[in-house]
BAVEXRO-588040 format. One record per residue (C-alpha): residue number from 1; residue in one letter; chain; x, y, z. Coordinates in Angstrom, 2 decimals. Layout:
// residues N
<NUM; 'a'; 'A'; <X; Y; Z>>
...
***
This chain:
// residues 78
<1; 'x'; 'A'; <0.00; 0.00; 0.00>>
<2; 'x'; 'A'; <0.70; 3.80; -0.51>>
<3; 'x'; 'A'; <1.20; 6.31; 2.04>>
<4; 'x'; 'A'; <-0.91; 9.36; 2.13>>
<5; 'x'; 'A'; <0.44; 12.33; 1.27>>
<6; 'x'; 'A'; <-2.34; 15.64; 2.00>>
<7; 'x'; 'A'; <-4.95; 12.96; 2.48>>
<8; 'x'; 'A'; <-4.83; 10.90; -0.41>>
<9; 'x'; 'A'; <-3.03; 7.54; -1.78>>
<10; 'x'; 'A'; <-2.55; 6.23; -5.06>>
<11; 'x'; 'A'; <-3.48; 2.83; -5.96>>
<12; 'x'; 'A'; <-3.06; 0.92; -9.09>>
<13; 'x'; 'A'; <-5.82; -1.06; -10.88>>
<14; 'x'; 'A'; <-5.16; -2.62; -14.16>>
<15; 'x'; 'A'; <-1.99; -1.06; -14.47>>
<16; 'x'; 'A'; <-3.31; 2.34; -14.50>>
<17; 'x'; 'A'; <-2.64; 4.68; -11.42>>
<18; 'x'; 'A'; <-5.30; 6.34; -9.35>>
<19; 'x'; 'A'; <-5.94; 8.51; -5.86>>
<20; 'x'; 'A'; <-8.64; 7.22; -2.84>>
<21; 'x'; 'A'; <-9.16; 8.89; -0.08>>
<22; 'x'; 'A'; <-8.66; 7.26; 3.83>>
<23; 'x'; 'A'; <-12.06; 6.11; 3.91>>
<24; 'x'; 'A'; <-10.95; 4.04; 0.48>>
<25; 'x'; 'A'; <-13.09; 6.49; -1.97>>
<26; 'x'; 'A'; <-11.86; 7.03; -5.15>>
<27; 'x'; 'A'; <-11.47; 10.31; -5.62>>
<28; 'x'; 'A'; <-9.68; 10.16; -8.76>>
<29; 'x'; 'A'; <-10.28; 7.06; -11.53>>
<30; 'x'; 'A'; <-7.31; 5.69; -12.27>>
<31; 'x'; 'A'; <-6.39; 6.56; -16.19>>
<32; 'x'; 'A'; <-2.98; 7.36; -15.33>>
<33; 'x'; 'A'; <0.70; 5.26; -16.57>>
<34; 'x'; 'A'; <2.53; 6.71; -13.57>>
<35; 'x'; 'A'; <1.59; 9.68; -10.77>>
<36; 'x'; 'A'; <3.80; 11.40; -7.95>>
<37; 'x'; 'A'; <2.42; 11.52; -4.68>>
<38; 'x'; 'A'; <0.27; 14.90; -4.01>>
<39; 'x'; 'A'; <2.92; 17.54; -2.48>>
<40; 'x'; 'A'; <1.24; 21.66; -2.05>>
<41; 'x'; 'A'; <-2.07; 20.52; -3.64>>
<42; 'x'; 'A'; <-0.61; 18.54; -7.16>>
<43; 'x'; 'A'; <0.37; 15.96; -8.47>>
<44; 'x'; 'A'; <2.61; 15.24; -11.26>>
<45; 'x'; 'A'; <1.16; 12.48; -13.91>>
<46; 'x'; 'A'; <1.97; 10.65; -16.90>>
<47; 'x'; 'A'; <-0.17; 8.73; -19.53>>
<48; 'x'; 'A'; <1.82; 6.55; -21.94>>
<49; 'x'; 'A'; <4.96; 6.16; -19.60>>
<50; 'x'; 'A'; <7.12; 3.74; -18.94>>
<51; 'x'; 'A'; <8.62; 2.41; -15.60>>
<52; 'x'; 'A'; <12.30; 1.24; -16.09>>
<53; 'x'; 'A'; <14.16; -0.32; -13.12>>
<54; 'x'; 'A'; <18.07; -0.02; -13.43>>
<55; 'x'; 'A'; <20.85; -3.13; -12.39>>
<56; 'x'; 'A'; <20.41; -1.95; -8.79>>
<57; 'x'; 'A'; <16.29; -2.26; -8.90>>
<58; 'x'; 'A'; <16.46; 1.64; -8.83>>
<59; 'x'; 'A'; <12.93; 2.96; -10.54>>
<60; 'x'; 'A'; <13.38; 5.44; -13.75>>
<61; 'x'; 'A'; <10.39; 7.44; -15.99>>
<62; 'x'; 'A'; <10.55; 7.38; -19.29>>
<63; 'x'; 'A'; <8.78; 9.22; -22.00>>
<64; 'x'; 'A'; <4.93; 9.65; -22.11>>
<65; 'x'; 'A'; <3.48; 13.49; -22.07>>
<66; 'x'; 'A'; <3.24; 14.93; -18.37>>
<67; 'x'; 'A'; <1.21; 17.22; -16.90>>
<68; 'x'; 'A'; <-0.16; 18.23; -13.31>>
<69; 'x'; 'A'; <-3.08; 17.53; -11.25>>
<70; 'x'; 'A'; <-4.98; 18.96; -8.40>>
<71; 'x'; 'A'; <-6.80; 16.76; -5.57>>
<72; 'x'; 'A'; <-9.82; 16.92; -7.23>>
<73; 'x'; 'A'; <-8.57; 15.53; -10.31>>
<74; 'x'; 'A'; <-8.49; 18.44; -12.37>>
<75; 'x'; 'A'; <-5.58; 19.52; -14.59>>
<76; 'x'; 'A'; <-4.16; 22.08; -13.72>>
<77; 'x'; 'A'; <-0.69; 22.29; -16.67>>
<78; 'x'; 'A'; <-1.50; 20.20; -19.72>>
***
């Protein structure tokens, strides 16, 4: 499980990333390839992303387009 960061956690179902709240609520679906944990009210998110882990198991980003959320969900930078 995910910590909560500003009172949210991500979760991942079918390999997409998304945000519930304590009370398990999903506050935001999860259509995302890869999302930061919410720090000052955003989140940073990728769709069509790739996670690459290097010889030492050490997790990398790769490509996709970015952009930022808020914690409702909304985006806030294309």
């Amino acid at each position: 499980p995910d910590y909560y960061e500003q009172g949210l956690a991500r979760f991942i179902k079918d390999g997409k990333t998304g945000f519930h709240n304590k009370k398990g609520k999903v506050v935001i679906e999860p259509i995302y390839d890869f999302a930061t944990p919410f720090r000052d009210g955003i989140s940073k998110v990728c769709i069509g992303c790739s996670i690459i882990f290097d010889k030492n198991g050490h997790e990398e980003t790769k490509g996709g387009k970015w952009g930022v959320i808020n914690l409702q969900g909304k985006v806030v930078v294309p």
